[in-house]
MARGU-911326 format. One line per 8 residues: number of its first residue (from 0); their letters; for each residue x, y, z of C-alpha. Coordinates in steps of 0.05 Angstrom, whole numbers, padded with zeros to 5 digits, always signed. Layout:
NUM) A) X:Y:Z; ...;
END
This chain:
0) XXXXXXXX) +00368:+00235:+02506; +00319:+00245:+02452; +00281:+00176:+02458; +00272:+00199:+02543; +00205:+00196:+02538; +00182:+00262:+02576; +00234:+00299:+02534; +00196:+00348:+02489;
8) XXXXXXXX) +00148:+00365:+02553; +00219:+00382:+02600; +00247:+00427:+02547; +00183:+00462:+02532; +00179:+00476:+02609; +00258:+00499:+02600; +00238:+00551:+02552; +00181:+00573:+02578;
16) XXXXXXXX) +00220:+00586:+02641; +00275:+00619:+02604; +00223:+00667:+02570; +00193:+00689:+02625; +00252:+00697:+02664; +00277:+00738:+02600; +00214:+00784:+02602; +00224:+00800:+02678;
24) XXXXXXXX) +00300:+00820:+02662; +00274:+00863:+02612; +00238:+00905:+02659; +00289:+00904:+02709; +00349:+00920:+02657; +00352:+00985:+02684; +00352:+00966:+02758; +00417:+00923:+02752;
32) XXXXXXXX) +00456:+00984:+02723; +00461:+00951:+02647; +00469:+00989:+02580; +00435:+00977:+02521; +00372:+00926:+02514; +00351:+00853:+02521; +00376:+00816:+02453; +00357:+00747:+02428;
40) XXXXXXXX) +00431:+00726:+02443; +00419:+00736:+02515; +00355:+00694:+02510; +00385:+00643:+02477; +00438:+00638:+02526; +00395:+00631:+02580; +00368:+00580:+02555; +00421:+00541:+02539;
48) XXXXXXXX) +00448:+00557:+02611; +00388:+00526:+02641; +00386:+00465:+02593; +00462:+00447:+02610; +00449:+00458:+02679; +00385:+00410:+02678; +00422:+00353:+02647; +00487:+00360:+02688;
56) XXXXXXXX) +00437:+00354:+02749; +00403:+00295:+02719; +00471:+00259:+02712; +00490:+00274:+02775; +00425:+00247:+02808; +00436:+00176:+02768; +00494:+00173:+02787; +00488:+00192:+02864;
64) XXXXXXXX) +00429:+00144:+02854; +00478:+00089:+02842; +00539:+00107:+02895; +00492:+00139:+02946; +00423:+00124:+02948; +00372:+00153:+02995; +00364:+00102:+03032; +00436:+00101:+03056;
72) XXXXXXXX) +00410:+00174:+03093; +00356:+00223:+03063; +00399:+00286:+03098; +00466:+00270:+03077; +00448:+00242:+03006; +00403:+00319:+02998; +00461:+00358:+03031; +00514:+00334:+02985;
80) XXXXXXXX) +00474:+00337:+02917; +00456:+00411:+02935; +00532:+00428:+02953; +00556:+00393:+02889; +00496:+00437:+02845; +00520:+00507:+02880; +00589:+00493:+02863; +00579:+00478:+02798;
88) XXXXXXXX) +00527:+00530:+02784; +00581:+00575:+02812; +00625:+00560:+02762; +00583:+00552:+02708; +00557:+00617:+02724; +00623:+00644:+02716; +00641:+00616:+02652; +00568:+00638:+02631;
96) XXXXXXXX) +00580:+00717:+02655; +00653:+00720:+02616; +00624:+00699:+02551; +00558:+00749:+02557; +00601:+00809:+02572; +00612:+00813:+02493; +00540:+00824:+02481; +00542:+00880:+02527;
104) XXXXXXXX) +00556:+00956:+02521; +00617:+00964:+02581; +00628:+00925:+02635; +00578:+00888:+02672; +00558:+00917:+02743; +00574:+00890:+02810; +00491:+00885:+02824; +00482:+00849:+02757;
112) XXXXXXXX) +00537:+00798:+02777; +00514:+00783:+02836; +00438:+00775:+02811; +00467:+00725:+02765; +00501:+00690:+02814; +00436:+00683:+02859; +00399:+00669:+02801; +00435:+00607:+02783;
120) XXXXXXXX) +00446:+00582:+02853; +00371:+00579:+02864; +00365:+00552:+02798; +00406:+00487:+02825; +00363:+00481:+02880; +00300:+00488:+02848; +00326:+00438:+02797; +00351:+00387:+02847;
128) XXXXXXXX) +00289:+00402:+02881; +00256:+00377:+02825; +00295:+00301:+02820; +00290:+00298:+02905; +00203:+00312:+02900; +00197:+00244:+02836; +00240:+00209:+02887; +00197:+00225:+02947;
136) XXXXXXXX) +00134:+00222:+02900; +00158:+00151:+02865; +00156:+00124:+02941; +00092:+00147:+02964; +00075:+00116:+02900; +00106:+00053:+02909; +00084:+00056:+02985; +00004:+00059:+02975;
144) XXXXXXXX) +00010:+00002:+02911; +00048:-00036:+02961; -00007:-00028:+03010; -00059:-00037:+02968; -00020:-00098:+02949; -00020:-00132:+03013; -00090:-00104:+03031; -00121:-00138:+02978;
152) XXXXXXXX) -00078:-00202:+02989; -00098:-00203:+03063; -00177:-00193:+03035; -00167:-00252:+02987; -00141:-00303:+03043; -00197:-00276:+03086; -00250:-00295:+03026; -00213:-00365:+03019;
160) XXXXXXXX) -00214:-00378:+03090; -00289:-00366:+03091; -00300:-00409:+03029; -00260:-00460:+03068; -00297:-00461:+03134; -00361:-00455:+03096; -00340:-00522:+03055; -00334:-00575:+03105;
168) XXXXXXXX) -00391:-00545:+03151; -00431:-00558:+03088; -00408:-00628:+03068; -00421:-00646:+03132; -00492:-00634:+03129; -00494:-00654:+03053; -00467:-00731:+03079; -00520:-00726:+03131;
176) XXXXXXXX) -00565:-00720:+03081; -00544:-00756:+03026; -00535:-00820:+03088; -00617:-00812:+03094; -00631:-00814:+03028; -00595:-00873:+03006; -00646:-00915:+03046; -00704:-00877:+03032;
184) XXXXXXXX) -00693:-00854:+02955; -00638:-00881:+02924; -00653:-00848:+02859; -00654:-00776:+02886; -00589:-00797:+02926; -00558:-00816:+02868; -00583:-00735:+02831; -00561:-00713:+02898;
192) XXXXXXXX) -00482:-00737:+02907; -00470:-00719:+02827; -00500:-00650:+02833; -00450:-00645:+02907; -00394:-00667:+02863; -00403:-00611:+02810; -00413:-00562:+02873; -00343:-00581:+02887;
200) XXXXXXXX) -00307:-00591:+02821; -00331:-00516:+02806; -00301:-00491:+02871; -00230:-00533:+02858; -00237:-00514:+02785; -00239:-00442:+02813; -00192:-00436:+02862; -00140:-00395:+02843;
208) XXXXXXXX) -00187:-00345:+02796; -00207:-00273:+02807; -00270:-00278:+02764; -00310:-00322:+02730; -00367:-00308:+02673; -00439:-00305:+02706; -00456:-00362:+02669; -00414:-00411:+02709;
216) XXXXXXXX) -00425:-00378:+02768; -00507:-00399:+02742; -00495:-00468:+02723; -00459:-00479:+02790; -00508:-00440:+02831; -00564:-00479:+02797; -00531:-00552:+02831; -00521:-00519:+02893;
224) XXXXXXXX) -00591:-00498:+02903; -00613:-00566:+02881; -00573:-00592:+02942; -00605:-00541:+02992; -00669:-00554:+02959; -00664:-00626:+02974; -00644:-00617:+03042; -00695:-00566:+03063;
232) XXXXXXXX) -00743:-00586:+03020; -00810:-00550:+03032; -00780:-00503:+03084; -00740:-00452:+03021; -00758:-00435:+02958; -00701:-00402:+02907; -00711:-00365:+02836; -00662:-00350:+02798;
240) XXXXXXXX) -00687:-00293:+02741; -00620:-00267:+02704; -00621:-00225:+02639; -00580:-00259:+02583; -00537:-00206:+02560; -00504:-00202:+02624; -00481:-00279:+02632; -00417:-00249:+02600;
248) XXXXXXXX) -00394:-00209:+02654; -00349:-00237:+02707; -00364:-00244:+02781; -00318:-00271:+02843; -00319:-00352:+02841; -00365:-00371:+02895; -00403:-00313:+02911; -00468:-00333:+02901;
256) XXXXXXXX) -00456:-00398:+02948; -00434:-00341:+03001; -00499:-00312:+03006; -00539:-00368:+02999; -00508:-00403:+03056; -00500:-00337:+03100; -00577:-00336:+03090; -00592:-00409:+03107;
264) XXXXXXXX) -00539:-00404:+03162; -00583:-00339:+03195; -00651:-00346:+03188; -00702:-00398:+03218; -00743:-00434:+03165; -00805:-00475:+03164; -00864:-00505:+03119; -00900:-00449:+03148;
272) XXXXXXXX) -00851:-00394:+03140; -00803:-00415:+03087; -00736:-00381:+03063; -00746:-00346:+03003; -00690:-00329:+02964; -00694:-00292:+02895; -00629:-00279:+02856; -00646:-00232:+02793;
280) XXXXXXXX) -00609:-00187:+02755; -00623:-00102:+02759; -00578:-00065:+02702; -00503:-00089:+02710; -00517:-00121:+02779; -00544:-00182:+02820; -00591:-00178:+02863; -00590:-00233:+02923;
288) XXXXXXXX) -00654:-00220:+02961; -00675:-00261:+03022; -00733:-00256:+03068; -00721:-00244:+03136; -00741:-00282:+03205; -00663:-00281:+03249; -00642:-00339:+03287; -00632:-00306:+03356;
296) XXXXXXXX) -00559:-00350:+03357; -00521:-00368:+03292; -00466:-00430:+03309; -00398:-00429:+03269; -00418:-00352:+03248; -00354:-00310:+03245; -00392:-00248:+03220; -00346:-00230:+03177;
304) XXXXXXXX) -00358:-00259:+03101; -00398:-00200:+03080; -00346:-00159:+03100; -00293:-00199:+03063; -00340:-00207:+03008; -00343:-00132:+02999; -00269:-00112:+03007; -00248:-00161:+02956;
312) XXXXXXXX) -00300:-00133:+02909; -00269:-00064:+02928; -00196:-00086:+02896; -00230:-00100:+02831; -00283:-00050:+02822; -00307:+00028:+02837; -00375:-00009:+02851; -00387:-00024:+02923;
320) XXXXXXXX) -00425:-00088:+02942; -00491:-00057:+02965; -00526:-00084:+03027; -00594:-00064:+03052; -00633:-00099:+03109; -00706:-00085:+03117; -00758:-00108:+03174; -00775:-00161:+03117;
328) XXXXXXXX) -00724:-00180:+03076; -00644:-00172:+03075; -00619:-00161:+02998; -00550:-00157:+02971; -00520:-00127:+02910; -00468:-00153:+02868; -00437:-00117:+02818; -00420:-00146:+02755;
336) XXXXXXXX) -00340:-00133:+02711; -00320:-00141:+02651; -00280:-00207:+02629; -00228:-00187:+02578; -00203:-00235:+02530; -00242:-00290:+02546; -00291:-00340:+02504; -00353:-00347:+02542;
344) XXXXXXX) -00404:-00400:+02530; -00480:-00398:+02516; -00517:-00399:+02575; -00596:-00421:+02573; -00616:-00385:+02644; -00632:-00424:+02704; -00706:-00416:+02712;
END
């Protein structure tokens, strides 16, 4: 009982309650037909009453726990704990009034008995109150973290179902590519199909991870745009400005490929009108900025990986993913966590 971790607060409330209750007597001593004044005995008592009463009720809530839960019935399990409280709060309240008449001057009154008797029956409901509110608390509880639970699950299968459609739309057009350049460069084809191989051993690597320091996330950013770069060729242009104190932090595996796809994937490009696409860092955050000139129709576009981008950034942080989209330009912000426990490597910034 004395290791129960919220013991000291529970009988500090007890005796609080007990004084107070003790002070209000006082001024009612004469209402309830009693002779002679309010003693420390009598306070004591009442507290002790209370304290008895509060661990009785606690035993018999484990153990209904065990032989009746609530989820065998709410009703009956509440009816039959507050029966089994008035009848032993009757009792007890009994025992209680035959030991306190020797503190007092002549016989107890009839109004004083049965104030005590009220008094203690309302005292076993408020106290059974008290275990049936952490039960219905613990399960609201239990019910949102179970929510969140599954929200967040749902939000991660949505992510990895993007990364996955995203992934073989792009090696397709990365073997297109790389098929034209073995007869035309083989040299470049060659830079080409290891730089695609380290797209992909980052995003296996990654899989199964929540976050990943900035400075991965940079190194495999840097092959990606390499591929796009070589595939587009005139028609984008990519900078990549990040401050080096913040190559530390930890940002969702892939995210940066997200973008950079969902901007080649929406907006027409040209030698006259090329993409361009600056990724920089502003305080904790990274910015993803992208000029804008729509495609009027977007093919294998489900419209919803900014979406999933953002709730799965919602589960880990009280940042939001910030979106803004202008007449000329449609930028994205990232926020950047913490990584605890973790090693990270020295990073010379993609330039």
């Amino acid at each position: 009982m004395f290791k129960r971790k919220y013991f000291w607060l529970e009988y500090g409330i007890i005796l609080t309650f007990t004084t107070i209750g003790s002070i209000i007597r006082y001024f009612i001593w004469d209402f309830l037909e009693l002779k002679g004044g309010m003693t420390l005995e009598v306070v004591l008592i009442s507290f002790i009453s209370v304290a008895i009463a509060w661990e009785v009720f606690r035993g018999v809530n484990s153990y209904m726990n065990k032989i009746m839960p609530f989820g065998q019935g709410v009703a009956k399990r509440i009816g039959i704990q507050l029966t089994i409280g008035v009848l032993f709060m009757t009792l007890f309240g009994s025992i209680i009034l035959s030991y306190a008449a020797q503190f007092f001057e002549g016989p107890m009154s009839r109004m004083f008995n049965i104030t005590v008797y009220a008094t203690y029956i309302i005292l076993s409901f408020l106290i059974n109150c008290v275990f049936f509110a952490k039960f219905f608390f613990d399960q609201w509880k239990k019910g949102i973290l179970k929510a969140e639970r599954l929200e967040k699950e749902k939000t991660q299968v949505q992510f990895d179902n993007l990364k996955n459609q995203l992934n073989p739309h792009f090696l397709f057009n990365s073997m297109s590519s790389l098929n034209s350049l073995i007869y035309d460069n083989q040299e470049l084809a060659s830079d080409f199909l290891q730089n695609l191989s380290k797209v992909y051993r980052y995003v296996l690597h990654n899989e199964g991870r929540t976050l990943v320091p900035v400075s991965s996330e940079l190194d495999f950013i840097h092959h990606f745009i390499f591929l796009l770069e070589t595939r587009f060729q005139n028609t984008i242009r990519i900078s990549v400005e990040v401050q080096h104190e913040l190559v530390g932090l930890g940002i969702v595996p892939v995210t940066l490929q997200v973008l950079l796809e969902n901007a080649v994937k929406h907006n027409k490009m040209d030698e006259d009108h090329p993409l361009q696409i600056r990724i920089y860092s502003q305080q904790d955050k990274l910015m993803v900025v992208n000029s804008l000139l729509p495609k009027k129709s977007v093919e294998s576009s489900n419209k919803k990986g900014l979406n999933n981008l953002k709730s799965l950034y919602a589960f880990l942080t009280d940042m939001p993913v910030g979106i803004r989209c202008t007449e000329d330009y449609f930028s994205v912000e990232i926020p950047l966590l913490r990584i605890q426990d973790r090693v990270l490597p020295d990073y010379k910034i993609v330039s």
